[in-house]
VOGU-3710 file (C-alpha; in Angstrom, 3 decimals, decimal comma):
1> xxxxxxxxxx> 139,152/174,248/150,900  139,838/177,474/149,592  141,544/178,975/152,289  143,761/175,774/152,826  145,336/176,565/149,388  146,396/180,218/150,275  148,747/178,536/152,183  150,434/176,316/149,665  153,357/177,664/148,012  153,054/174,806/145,657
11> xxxxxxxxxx> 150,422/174,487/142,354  149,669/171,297/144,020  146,756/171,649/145,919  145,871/168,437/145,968  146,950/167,750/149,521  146,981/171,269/150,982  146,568/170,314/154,726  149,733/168,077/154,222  151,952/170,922/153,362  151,021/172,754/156,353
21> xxxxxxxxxx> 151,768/169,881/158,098  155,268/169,818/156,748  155,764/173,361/156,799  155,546/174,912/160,295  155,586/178,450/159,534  153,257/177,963/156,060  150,849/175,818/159,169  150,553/179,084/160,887  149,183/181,340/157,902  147,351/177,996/157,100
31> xxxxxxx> 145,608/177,898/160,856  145,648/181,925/160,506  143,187/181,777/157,655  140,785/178,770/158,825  140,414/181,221/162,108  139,878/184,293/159,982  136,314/182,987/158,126
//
């Protein structure tokens, strides 16, 4: 889940997905880079 913790701004990476969840324009770099592997 590397590329889930590019997009947290946070050193807690423990729930990285969640975050994104939260944070509607961090979710859209988040999606970005799950697309881009």
């Amino acid at each position: 889940m590397l590329e889930l913790q590019g997009c947290v701004s946070t050193s807690h990476t423990l729930a990285p997905v969640h975050t994104c969840t939260f944070m509607p324009r961090a979710s859209v770099n988040c999606y970005s880079r799950m697309l881009d592997l």
